[in-house]
C-alpha positions as CSV (number, residue, x, y, z in Angstrom):
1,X,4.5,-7.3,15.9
2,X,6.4,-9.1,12.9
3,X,8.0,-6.5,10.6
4,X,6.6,-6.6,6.8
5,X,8.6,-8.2,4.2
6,X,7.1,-5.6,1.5
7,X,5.7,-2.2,2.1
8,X,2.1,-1.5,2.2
9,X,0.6,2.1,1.5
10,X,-2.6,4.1,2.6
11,X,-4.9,4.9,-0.2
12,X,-7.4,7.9,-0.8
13,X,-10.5,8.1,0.7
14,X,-12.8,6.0,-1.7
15,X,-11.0,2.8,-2.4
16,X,-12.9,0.0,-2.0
17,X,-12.7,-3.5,-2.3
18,X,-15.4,-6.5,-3.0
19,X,-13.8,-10.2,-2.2
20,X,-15.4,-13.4,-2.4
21,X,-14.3,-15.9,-0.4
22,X,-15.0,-19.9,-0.8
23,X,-16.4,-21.4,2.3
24,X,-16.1,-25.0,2.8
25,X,-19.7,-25.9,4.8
26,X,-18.3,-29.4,4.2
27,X,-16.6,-32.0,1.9
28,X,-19.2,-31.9,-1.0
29,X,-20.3,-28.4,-0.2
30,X,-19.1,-25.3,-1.3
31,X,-20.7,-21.6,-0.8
32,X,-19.6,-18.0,-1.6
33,X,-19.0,-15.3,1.0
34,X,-19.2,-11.6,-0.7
35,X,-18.1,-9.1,1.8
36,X,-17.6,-5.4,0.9
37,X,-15.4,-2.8,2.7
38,X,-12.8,0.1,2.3
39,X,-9.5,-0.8,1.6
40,X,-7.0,0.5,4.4
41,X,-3.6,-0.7,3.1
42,X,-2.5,-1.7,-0.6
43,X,1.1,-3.2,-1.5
44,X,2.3,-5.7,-4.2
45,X,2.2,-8.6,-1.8
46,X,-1.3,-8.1,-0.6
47,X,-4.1,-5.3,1.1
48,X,-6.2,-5.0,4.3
49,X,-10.2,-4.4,3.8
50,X,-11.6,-2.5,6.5
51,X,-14.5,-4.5,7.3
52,X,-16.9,-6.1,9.7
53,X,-17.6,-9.0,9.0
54,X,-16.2,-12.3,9.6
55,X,-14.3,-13.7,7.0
56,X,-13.1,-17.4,6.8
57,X,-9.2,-17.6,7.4
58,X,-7.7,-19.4,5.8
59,X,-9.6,-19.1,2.5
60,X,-9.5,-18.5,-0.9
61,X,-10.6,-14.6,-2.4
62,X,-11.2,-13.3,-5.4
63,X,-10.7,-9.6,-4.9
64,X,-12.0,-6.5,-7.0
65,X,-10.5,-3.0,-5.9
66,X,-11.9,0.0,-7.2
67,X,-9.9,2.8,-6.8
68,X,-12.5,5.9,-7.2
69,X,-15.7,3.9,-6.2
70,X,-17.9,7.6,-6.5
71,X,-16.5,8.4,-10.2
72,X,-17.5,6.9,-13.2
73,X,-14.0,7.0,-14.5
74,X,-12.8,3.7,-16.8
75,X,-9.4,2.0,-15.7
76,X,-9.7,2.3,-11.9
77,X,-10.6,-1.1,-11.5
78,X,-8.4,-4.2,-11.2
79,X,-8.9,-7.7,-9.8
80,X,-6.5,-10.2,-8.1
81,X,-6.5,-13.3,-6.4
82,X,-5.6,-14.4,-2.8
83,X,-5.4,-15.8,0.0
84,X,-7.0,-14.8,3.8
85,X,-4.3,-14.3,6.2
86,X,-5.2,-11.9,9.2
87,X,-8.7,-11.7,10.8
88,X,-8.9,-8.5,13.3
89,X,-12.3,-6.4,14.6
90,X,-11.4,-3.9,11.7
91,X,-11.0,-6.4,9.1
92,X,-9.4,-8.8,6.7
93,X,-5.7,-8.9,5.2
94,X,-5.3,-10.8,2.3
95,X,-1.9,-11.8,0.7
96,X,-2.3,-11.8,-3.6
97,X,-1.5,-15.0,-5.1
98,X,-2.2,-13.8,-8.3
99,X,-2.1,-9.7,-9.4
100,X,-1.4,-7.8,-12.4
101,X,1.4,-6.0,-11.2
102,X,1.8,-3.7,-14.4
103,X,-2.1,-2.7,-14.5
104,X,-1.9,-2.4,-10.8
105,X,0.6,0.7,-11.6
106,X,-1.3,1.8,-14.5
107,X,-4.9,2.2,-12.0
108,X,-2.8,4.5,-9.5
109,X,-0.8,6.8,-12.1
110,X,-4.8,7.0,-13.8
111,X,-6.2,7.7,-10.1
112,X,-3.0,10.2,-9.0
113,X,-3.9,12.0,-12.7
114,X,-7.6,12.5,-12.2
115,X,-7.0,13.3,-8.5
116,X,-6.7,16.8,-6.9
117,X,-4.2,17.1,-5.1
118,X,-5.0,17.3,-1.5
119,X,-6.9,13.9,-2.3
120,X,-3.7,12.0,-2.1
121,X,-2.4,9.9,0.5
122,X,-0.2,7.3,-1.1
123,X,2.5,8.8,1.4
124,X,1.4,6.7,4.9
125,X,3.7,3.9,5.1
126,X,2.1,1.4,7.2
């Protein structure tokens, strides 16, 4: 297994993620692909969505997370572009192309703030 360049990190329990990817069905063709799932591993270079579905690799995404998907709490989304890079059975990794790194920070210090405690598990190195 290749060793990361960048560090990923687990996330709490309800962080999802929605992506739509572009699938080419042929040169004058293009259709949308929205596929849901839980996000298993976040970093500044890119995330894995736990999912089932197959996803085109590679592709383009555009990528919502939402960091607290069963709150109603503002500031605990944030969107990003990417690229498809890993297919597996349990999912999709996707490497950003384009993410606010500074807003990025601000969602988690929000989410760690309006956590409890034992919700946390930002300590998982993966």
């Amino acid at each position: 297994m290749k060793k990361r360049r960048y560090t990923r990190s687990g996330v709490w329990p309800h962080t999802d993620a929605t992506i739509k990817v572009q699938e080419n069905i042929s040169y004058d063709k293009v259709q949308y692909l929205t596929v849901k799932g839980k996000v298993q591993n976040l970093g500044s270079s890119g995330i894995f969505i736990l999912t089932d579905k197959l996803v085109p690799i590679p592709a383009t995404a555009e990528i919502t997370i939402n960091f607290d998907s069963t709150s109603n709490i503002p500031g605990l989304l944030i969107s990003a572009s990417g690229k498809t890079v890993r297919l597996t059975k349990q999912g999709v990794g996707i490497e950003f192309t384009s993410i606010d790194l500074k807003k990025l920070q601000t969602c988690i210090i929000k989410k760690i703030n309006s956590s409890d405690i034992s919700e946390c598990k930002l300590d998982t190195v993966l």
